[in-house]
C-alpha positions as CSV (number, residue, x, y, z in Angstrom):
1,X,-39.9,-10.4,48.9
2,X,-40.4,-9.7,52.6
3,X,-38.1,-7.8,54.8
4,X,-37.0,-11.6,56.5
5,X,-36.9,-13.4,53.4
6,X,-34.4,-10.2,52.1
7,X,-32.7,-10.4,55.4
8,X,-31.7,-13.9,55.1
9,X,-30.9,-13.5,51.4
10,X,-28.0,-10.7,52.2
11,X,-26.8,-12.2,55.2
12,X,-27.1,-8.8,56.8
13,X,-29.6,-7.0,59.1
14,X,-28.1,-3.6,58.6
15,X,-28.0,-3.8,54.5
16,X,-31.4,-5.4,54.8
17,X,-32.8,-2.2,56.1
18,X,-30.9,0.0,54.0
19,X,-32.6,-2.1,51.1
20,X,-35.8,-2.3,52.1
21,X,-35.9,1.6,53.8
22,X,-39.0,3.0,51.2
23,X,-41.0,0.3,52.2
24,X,-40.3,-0.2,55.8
25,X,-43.3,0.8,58.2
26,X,-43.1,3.3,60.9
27,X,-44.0,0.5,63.6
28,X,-41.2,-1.4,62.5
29,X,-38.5,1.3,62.8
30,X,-39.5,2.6,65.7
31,X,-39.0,-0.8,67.0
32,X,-35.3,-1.1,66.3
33,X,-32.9,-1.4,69.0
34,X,-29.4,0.7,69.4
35,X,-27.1,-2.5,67.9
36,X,-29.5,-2.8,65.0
37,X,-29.5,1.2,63.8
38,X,-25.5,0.4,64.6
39,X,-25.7,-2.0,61.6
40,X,-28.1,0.5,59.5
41,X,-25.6,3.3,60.2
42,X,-22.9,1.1,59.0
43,X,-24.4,-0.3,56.1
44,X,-25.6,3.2,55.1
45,X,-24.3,5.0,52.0
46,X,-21.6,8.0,53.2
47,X,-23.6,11.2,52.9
48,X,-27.0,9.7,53.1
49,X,-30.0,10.8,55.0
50,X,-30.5,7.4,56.1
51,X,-27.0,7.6,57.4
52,X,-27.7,10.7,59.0
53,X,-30.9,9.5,60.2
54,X,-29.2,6.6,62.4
55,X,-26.9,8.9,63.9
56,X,-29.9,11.0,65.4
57,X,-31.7,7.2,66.6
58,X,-28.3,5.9,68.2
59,X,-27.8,9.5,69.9
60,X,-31.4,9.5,71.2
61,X,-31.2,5.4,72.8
62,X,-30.2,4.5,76.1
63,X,-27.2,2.7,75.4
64,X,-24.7,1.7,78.1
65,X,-20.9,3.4,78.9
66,X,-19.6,0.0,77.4
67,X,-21.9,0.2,74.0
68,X,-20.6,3.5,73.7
69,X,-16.9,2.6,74.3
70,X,-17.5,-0.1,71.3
71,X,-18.9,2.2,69.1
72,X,-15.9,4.3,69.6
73,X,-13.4,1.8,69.0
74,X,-14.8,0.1,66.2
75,X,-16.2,3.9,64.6
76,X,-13.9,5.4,61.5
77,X,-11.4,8.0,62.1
78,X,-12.8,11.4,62.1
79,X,-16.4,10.2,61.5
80,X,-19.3,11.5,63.1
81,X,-20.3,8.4,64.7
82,X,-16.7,8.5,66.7
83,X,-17.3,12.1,67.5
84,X,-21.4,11.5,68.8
85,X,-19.8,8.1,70.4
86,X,-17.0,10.6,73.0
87,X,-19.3,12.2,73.5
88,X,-22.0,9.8,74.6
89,X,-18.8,8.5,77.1
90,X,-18.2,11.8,78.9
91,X,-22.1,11.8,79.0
92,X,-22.1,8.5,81.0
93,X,-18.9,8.4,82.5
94,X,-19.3,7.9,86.2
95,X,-16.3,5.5,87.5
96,X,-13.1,6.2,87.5
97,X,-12.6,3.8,85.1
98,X,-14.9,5.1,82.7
99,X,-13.2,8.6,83.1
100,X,-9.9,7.3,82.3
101,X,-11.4,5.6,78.7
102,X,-12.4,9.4,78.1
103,X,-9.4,11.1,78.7
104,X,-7.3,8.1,77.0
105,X,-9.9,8.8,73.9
106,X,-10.0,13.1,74.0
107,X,-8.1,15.1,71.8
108,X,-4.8,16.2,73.5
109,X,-5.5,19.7,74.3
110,X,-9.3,19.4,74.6
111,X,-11.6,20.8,76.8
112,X,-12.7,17.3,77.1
113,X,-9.3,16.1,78.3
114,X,-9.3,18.7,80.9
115,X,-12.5,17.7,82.1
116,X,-11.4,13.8,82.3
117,X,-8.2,14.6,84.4
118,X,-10.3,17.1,86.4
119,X,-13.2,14.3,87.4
120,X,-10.1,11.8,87.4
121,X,-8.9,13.7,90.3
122,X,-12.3,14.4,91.7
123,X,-12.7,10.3,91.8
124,X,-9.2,9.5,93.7
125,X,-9.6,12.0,96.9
């Protein structure tokens, strides 16, 4: 069975690759784009290095502030993902805006809150 023809069988990009992982060529995942390792990170057993492995490929993509933002929202509680995703934010953040969804997200106490408010007051004088 191809990769497509597997694809289309399971409905599911993500759970396609996760499937077909052994037998994928290097072309092929070098190819992938930040939404699809998304799905492969999701679809991903918990604990496995392919898990671990789309982690490191979503960290190292240009993704956009918004991308980012979604990741965070839609990520499990005390995952990594959500973690790597705040991250990522205070990375990109560069509006007000954008600073405001950090320090809304950062852990009360945090030196990332600290920074938010601090670049949230930078951005309103």
């Amino acid at each position: 069975m191809t990769f497509e023809e597997l694809r289309k069988k399971v409905s599911s990009f993500g759970l396609a690759v996760v499937i077909y992982w052994g037998k994928l060529d290097a072309d092929f995942i070098s190819s992938l784009t930040f939404d699809q390792w998304l799905k492969v990170y999701y679809r991903a057993p918990s604990g496995s290095d392919l898990k671990t492995t789309a982690l490191t490929k979503l960290s190292e993509l240009e993704a956009t502030f918004d991308q980012w933002l979604k990741v965070y929202d839609r990520a499990p509680s005390g995952s990594d993902l959500k973690t790597t995703a705040l991250t990522k934010l205070s990375e990109l953040a560069a509006t007000f805006d954008q600073w405001l969804e950090v320090y809304d997200r950062a852990l009360s106490g945090s030196d990332l809150k600290t920074t938010a408010l601090t670049k949230l007051s930078e951005l309103v004088t």
